[in-house]
Backbone bond lengths (Angstrom), bond angles and torsions (degrees), N, CA, C in turn:
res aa  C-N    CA-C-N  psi(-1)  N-CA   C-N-CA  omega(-1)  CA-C   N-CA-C  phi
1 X - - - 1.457 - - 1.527 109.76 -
2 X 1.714 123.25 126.86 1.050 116.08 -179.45 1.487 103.12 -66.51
3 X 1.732 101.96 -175.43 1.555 109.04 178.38 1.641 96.08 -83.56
4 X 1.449 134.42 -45.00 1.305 119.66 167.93 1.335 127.36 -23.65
5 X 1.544 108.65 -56.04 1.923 120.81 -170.96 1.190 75.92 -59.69
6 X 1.448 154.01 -89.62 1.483 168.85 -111.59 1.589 77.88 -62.65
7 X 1.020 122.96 -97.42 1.382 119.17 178.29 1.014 139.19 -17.25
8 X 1.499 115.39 -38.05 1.694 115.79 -171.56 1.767 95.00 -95.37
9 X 1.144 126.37 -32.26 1.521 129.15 160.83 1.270 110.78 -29.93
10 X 1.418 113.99 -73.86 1.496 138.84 -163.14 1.407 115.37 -61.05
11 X 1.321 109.18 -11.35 1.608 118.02 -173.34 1.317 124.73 -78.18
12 X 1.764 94.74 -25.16 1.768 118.37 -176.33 1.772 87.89 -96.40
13 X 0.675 135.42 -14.46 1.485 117.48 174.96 1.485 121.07 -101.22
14 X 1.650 112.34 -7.34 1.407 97.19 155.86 1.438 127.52 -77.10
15 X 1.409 126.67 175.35 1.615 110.88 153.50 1.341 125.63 -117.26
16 X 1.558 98.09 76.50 1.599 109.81 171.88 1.285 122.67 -58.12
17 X 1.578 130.90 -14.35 1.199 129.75 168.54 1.454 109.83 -38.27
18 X 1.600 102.31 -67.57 1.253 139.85 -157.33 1.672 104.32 -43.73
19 X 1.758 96.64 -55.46 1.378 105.75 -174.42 1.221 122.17 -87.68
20 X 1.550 120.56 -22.89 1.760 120.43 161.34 1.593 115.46 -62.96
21 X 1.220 90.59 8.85 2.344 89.75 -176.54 1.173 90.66 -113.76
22 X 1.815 136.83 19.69 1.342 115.70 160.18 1.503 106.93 -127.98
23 X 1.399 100.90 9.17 1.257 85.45 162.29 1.502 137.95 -89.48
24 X 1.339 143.31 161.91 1.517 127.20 -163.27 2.008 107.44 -74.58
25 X 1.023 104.29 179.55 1.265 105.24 174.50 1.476 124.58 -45.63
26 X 1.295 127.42 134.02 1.865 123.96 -176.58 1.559 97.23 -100.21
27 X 1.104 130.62 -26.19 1.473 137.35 -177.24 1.568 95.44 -21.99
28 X 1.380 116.09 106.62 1.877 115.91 174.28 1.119 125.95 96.75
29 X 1.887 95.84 -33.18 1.537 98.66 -165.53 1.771 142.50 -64.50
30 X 1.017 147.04 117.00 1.357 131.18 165.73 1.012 104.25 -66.20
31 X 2.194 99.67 133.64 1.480 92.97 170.20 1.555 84.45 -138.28
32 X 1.636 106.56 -179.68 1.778 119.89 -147.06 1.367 81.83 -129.68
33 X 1.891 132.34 99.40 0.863 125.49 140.30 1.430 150.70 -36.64
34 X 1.150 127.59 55.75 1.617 114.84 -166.97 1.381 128.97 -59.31
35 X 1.177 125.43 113.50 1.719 136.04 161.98 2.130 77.36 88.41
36 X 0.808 118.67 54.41 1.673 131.39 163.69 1.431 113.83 -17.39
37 X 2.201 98.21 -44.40 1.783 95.15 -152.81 1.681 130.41 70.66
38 X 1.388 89.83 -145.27 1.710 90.09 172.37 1.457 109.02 -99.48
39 X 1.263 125.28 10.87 2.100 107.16 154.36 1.376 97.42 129.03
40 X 1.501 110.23 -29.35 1.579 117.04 -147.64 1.613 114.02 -58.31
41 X 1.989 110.13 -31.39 1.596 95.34 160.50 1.620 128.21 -78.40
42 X 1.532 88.67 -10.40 1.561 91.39 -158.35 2.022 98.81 -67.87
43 X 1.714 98.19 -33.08 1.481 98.87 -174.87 1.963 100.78 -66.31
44 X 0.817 131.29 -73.16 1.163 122.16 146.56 1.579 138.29 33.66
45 X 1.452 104.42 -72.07 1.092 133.78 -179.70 1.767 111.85 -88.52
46 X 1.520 105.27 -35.21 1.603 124.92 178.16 1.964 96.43 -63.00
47 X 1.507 96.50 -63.43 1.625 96.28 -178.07 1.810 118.41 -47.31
48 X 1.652 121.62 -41.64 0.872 108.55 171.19 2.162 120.15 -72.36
49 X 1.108 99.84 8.19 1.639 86.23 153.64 1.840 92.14 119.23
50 X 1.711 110.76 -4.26 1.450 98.51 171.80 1.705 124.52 -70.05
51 X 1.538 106.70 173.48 1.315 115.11 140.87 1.424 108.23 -93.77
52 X 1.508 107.82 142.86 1.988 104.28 167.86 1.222 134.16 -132.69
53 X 1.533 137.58 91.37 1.150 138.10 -154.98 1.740 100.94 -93.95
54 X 1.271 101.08 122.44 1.666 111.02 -146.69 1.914 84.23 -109.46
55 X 1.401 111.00 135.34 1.245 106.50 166.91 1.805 108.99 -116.64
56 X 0.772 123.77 165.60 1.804 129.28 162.83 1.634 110.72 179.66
57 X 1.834 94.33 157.03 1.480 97.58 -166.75 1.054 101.33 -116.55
58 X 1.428 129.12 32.25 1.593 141.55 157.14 1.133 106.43 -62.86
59 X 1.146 127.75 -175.30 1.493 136.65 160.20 1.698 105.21 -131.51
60 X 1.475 95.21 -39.37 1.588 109.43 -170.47 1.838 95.59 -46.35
61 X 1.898 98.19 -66.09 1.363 128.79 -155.43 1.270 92.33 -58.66
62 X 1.521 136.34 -50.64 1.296 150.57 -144.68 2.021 90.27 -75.32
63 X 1.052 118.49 -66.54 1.286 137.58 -177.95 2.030 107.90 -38.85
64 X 1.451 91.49 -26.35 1.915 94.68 -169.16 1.087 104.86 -98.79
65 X 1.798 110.38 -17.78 1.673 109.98 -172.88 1.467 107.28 -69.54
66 X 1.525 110.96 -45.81 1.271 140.89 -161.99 1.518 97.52 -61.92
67 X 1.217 118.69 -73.27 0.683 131.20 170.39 2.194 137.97 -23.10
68 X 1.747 96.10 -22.79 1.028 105.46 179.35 1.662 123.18 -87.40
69 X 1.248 121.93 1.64 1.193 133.21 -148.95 1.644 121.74 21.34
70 X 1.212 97.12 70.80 1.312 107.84 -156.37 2.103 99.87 -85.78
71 X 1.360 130.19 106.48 1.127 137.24 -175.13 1.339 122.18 -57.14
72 X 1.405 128.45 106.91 1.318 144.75 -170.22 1.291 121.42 67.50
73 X 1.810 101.10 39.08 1.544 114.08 171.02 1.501 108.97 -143.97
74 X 1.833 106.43 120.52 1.608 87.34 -175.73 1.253 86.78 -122.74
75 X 1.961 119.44 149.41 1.160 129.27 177.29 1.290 107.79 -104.31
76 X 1.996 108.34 158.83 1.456 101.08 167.05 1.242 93.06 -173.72
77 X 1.444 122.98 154.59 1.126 167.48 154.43 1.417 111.15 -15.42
78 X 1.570 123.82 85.93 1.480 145.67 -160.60 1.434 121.93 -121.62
79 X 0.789 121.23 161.62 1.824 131.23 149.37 1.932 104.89 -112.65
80 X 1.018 114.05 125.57 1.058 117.74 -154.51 1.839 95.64 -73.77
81 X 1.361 108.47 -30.30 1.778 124.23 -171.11 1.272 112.99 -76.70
82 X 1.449 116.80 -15.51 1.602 108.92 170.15 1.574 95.86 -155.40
83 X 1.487 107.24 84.58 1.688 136.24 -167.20 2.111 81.55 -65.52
84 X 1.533 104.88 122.69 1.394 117.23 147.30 1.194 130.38 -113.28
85 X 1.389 102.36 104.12 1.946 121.10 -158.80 1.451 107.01 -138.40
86 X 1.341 142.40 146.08 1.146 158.73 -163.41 1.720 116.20 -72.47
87 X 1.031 101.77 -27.61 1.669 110.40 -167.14 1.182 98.51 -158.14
88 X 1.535 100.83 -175.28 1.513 121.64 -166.97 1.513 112.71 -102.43
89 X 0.961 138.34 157.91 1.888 124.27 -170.63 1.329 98.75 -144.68
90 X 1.470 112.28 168.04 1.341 124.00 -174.33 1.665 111.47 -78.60
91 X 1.164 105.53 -51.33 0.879 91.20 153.90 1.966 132.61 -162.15
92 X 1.171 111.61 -159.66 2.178 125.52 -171.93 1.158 97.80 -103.94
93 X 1.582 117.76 115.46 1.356 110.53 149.83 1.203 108.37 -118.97
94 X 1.645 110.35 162.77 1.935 90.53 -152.73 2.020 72.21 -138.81
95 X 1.044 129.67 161.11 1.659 128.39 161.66 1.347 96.98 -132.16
96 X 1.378 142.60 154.43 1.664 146.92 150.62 1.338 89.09 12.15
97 X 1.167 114.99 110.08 1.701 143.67 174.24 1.491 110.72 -170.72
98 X 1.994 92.47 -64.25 1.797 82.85 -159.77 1.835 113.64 -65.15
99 X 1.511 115.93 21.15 1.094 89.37 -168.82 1.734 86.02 -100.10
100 X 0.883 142.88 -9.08 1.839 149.37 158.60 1.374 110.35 -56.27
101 X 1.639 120.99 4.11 1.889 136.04 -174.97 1.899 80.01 -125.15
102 X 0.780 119.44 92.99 1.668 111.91 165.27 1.588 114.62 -82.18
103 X 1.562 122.81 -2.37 1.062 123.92 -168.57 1.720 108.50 -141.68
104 X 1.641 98.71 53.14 1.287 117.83 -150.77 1.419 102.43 -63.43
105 X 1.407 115.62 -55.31 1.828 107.11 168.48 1.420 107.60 17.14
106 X 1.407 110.68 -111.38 1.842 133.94 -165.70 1.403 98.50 -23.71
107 X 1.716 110.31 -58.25 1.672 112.04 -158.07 1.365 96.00 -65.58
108 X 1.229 133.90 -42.25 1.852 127.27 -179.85 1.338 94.35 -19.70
109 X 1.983 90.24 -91.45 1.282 104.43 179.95 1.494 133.43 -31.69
110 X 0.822 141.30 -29.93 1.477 143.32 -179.64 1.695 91.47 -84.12
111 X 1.360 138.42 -62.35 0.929 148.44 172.03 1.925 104.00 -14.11
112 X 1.828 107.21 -74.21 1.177 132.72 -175.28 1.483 106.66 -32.20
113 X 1.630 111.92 -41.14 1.581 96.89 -157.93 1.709 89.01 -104.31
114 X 1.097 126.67 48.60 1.441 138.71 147.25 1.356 122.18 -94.27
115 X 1.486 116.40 -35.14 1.181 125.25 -179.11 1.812 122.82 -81.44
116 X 1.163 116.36 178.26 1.508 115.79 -154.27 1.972 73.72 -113.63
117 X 1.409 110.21 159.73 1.716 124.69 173.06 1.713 89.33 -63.96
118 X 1.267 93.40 140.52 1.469 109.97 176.33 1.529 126.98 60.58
119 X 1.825 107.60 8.82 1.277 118.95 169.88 1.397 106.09 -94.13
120 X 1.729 107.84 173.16 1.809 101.41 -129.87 1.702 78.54 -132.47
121 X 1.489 112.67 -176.96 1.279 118.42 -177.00 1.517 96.99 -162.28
122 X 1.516 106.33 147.53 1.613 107.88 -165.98 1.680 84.02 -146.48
123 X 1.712 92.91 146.36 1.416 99.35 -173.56 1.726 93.24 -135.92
124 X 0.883 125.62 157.86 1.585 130.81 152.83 1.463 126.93 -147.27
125 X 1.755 105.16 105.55 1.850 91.36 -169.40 1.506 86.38 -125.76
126 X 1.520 96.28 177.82 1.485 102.06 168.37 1.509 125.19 -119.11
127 X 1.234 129.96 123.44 1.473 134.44 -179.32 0.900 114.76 -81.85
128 X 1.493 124.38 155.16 1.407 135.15 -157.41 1.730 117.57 35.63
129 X 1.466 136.96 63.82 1.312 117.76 -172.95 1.513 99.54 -73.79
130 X 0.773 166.48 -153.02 1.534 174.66 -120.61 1.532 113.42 -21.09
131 X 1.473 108.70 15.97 1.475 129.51 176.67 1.726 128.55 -79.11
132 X 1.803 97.05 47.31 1.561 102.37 -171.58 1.626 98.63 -131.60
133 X 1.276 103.57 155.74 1.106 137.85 -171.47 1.697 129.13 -135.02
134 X 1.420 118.18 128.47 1.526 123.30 43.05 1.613 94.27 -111.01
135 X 1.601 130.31 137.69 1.058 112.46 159.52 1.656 106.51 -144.19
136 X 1.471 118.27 160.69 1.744 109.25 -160.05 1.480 107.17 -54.68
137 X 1.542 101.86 170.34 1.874 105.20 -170.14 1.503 103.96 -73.12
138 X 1.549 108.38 -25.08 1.496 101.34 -172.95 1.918 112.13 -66.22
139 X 0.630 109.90 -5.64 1.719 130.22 -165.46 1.055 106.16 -97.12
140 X 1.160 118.44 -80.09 1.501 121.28 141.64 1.862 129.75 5.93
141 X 1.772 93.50 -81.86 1.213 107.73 164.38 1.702 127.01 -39.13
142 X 1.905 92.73 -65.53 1.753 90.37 168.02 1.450 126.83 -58.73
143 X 1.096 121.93 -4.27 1.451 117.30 -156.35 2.005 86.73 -104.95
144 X 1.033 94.05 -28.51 1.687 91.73 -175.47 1.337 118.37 -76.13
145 X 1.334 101.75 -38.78 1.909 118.61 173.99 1.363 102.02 -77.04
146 X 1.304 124.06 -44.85 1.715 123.09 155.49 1.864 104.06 -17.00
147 X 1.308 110.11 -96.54 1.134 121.11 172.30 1.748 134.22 -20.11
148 X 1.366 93.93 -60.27 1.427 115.19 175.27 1.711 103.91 -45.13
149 X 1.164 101.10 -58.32 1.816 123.09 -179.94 1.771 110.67 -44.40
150 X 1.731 94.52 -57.88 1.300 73.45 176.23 1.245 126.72 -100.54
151 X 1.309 129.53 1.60 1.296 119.47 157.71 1.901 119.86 -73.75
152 X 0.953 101.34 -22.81 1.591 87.27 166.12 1.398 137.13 -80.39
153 X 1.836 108.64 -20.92 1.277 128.11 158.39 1.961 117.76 -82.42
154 X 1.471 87.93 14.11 1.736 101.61 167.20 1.596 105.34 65.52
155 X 0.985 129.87 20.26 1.630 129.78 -150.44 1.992 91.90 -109.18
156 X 1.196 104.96 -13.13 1.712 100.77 -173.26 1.019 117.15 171.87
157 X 1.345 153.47 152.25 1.388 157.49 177.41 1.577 99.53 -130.99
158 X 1.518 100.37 114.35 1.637 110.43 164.37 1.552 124.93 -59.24
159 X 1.773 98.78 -30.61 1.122 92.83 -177.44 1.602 125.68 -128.37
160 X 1.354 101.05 45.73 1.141 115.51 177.56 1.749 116.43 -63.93
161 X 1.468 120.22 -34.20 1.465 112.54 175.34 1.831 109.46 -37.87
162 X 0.942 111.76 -48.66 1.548 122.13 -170.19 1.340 104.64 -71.65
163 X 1.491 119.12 -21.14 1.659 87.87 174.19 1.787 104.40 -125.23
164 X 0.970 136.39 64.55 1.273 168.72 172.49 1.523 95.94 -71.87
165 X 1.093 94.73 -78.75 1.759 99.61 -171.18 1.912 116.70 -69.04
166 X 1.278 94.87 -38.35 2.002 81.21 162.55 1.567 117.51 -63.69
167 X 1.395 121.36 -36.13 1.096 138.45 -163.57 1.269 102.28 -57.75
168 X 1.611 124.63 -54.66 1.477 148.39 -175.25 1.947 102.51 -71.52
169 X 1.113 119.67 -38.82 1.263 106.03 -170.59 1.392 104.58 -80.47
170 X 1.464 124.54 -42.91 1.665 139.79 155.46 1.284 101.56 -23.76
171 X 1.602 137.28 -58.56 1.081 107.89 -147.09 2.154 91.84 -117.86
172 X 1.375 92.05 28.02 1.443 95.49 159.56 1.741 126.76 81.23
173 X 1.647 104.26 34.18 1.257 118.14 -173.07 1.411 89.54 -114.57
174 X 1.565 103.79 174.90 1.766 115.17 -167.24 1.353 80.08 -113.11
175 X 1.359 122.79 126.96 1.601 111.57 151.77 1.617 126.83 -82.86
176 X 1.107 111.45 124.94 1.419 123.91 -176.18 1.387 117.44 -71.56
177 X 1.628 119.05 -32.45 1.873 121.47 -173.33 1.815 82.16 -175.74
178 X 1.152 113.51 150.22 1.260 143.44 155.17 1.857 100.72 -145.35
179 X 1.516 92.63 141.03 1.243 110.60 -167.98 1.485 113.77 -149.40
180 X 1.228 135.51 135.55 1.548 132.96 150.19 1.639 111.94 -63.06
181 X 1.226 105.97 128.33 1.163 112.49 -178.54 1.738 111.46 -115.46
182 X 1.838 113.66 126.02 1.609 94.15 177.36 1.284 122.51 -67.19
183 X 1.388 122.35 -172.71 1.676 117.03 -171.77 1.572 101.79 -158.29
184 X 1.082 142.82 121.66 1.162 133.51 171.54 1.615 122.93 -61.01
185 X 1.769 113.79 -28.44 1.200 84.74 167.20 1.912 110.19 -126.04
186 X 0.979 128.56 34.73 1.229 141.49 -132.99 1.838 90.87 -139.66
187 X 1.267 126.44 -58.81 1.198 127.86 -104.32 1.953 82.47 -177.38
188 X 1.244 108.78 81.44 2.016 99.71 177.51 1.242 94.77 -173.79
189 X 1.454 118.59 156.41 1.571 131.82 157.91 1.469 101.22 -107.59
190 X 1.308 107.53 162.74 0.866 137.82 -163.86 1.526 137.55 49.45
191 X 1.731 138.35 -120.24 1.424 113.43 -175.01 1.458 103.44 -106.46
192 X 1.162 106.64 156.61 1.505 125.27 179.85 1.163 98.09 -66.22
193 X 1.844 127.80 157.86 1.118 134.69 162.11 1.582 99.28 -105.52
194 X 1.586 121.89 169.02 1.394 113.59 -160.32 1.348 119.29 -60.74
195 X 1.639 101.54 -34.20 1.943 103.08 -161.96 1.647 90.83 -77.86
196 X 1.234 147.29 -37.72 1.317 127.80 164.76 1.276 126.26 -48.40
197 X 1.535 132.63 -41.39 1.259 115.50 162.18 1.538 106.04 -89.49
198 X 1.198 147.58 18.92 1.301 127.07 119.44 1.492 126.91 -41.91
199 X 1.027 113.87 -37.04 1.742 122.02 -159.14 1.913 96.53 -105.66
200 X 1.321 109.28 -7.12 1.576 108.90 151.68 1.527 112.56 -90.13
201 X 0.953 138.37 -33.33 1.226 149.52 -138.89 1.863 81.97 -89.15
202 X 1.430 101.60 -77.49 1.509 124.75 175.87 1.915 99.05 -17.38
203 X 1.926 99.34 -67.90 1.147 96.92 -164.47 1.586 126.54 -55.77
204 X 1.616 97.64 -42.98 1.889 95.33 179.05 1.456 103.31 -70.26
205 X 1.143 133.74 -8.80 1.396 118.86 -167.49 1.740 107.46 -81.03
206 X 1.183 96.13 -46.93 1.740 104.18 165.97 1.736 113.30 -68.92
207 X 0.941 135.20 -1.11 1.714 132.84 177.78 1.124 123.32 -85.32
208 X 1.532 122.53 43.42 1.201 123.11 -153.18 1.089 119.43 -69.17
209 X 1.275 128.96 -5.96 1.854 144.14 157.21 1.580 109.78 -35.66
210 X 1.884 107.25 -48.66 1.057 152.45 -145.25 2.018 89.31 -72.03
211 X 1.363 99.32 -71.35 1.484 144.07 -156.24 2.078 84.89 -59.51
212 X 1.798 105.00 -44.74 1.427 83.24 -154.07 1.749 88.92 -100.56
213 X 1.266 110.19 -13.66 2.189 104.04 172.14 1.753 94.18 -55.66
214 X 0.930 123.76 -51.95 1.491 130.87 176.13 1.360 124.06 -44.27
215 X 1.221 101.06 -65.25 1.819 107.02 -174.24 1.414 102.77 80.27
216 X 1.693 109.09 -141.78 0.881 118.26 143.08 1.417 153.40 12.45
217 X 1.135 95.41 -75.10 1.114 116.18 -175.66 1.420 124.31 -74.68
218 X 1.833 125.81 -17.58 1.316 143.25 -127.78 1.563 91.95 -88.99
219 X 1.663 115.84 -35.45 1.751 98.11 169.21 0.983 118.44 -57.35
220 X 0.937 137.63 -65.42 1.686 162.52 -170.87 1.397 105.33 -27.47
221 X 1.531 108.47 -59.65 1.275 139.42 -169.14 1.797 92.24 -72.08
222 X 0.912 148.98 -95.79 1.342 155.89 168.22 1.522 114.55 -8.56
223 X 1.946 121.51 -64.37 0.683 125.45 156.70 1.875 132.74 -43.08
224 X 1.402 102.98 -38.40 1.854 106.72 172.06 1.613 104.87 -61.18
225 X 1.227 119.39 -53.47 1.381 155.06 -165.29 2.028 95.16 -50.23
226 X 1.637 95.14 -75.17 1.773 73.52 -172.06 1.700 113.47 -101.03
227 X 1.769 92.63 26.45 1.765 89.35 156.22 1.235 118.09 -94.11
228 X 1.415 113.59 -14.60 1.506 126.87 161.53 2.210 127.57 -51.24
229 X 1.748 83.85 -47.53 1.688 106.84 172.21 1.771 98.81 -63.57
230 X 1.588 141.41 -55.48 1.284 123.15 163.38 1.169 145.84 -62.12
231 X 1.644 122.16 2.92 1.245 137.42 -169.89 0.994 98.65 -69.91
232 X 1.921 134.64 117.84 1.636 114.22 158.01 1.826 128.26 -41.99
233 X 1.283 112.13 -20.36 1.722 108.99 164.84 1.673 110.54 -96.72
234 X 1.275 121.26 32.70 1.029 110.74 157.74 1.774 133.88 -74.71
235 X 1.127 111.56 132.01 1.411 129.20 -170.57 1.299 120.66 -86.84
236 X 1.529 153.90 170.45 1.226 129.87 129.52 1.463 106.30 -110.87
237 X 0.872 114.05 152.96 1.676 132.97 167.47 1.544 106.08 -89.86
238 X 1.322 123.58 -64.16 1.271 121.85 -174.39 1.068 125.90 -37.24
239 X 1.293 141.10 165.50 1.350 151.62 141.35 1.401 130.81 -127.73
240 X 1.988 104.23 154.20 1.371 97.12 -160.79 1.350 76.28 -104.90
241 X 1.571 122.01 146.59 1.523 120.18 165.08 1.696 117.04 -133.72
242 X 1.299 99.12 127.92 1.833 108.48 -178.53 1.725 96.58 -101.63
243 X 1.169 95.21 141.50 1.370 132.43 156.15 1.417 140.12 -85.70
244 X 1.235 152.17 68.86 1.152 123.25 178.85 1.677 119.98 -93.85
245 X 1.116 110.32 151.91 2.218 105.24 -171.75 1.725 95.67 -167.12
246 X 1.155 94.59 141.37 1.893 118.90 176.84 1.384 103.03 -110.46
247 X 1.741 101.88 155.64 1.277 112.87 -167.17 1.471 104.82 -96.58
């Protein structure tokens, strides 16, 4: 499965309904897609009445956005941490990105003086992803030193959903709603239905960071992991968390 399909899968299992009904009116608005993907919020966001200048540093993702002729959204070729764009916009929408900024502070700020006075910024990441249960301690264990690893080699923060909202008040935005948001595959109790552990399966298989902290061990580890996601007492720990805050 390319990383595209991965994407267009993953789109029905968030609940963007949920979270495009808190955002304020788009009627006019320019807004600054960050890390875009393949388009799918930006169209989204276009239907409720935006303009959307979509950035990503895919090529794959970048290539499918483009590709859609998607009406009053043009994509292009970004670093999401120091956005090069022409003007100032109403507003930031950010999806599972900032947690690939582990030292999100600065980027706020740089972020901030993109926006128009009283334009708003919306984030949605998820904290703790590998936060399900019941699965053995050794699994557990790797998945935590997993983490540890790469947030100290700056490469990702697992648990960036959770600090979203310090992050935003730090760098001097009003938050408007922070919320837990459910997720079908992210973010659920009990058993997985198949295309969710498809779209786990998908994900560790591409994590090859993942594959070599492991060694060894990385079936084992994978296999405990999404026999855990079918258990009827399966839990999640994780959370998906949205943000919304004005400048």
């Amino acid at each position: 499965m390319s990383l595209t399909d991965e994407y267009r899968r993953q789109f029905a299992l968030r609940a963007w309904a949920r979270v495009l009904s808190l955002l304020p009116s788009m009627d006019g608005h320019v807004v600054l897609d960050l890390g875009c993907g393949i388009g799918d919020q930006a169209l989204e966001l276009t239907a409720l009445g935006a303009r959307v200048v979509g950035l990503e540093a895919n090529q794959e993702l970048l290539a499918t956005a483009q590709a859609r002729g998607i009406a009053r959204a043009n994509f292009r070729a970004g670093d999401l941490r120091e956005p090069d764009i022409e003007t100032v916009v109403d507003g930031i929408w950010c999806s599972f990105a900032t947690a690939y900024v582990p030292d999100l502070g600065p980027t706020l700020a740089r972020w901030k003086r993109l926006i128009k006075p009283g334009g708003w910024i919306a984030l949605t990441e998820v904290d703790n992803l590998f936060g399900h249960e019941p699965v053995e301690a050794d699994t557990r264990e790797v998945f935590a030193a997993y983490a540890r690893d790469a947030l100290d080699n700056n490469r990702y923060d697992f648990h960036m959903g959770g600090k979203l909202r310090a992050y935003l008040e730090q760098a001097g935005y009003q938050i408007m709603t922070a919320q837990q948001v459910l997720d079908r595959e992210l973010s659920f109790d009990g058993p997985a239905d198949s295309e969710v552990v498809d779209a786990w399966n998908a994900r560790l298989n591409r994590m090859s960071s993942l594959r070599d902290f492991c060694g060894l061990s990385f079936d084992a580890i994978r296999g405990d992991f999404i026999a855990s996601l079918m258990r009827p007492d399966h839990r999640s720990v994780a959370r998906v968390c949205f943000c919304l805050a004005v400048v």
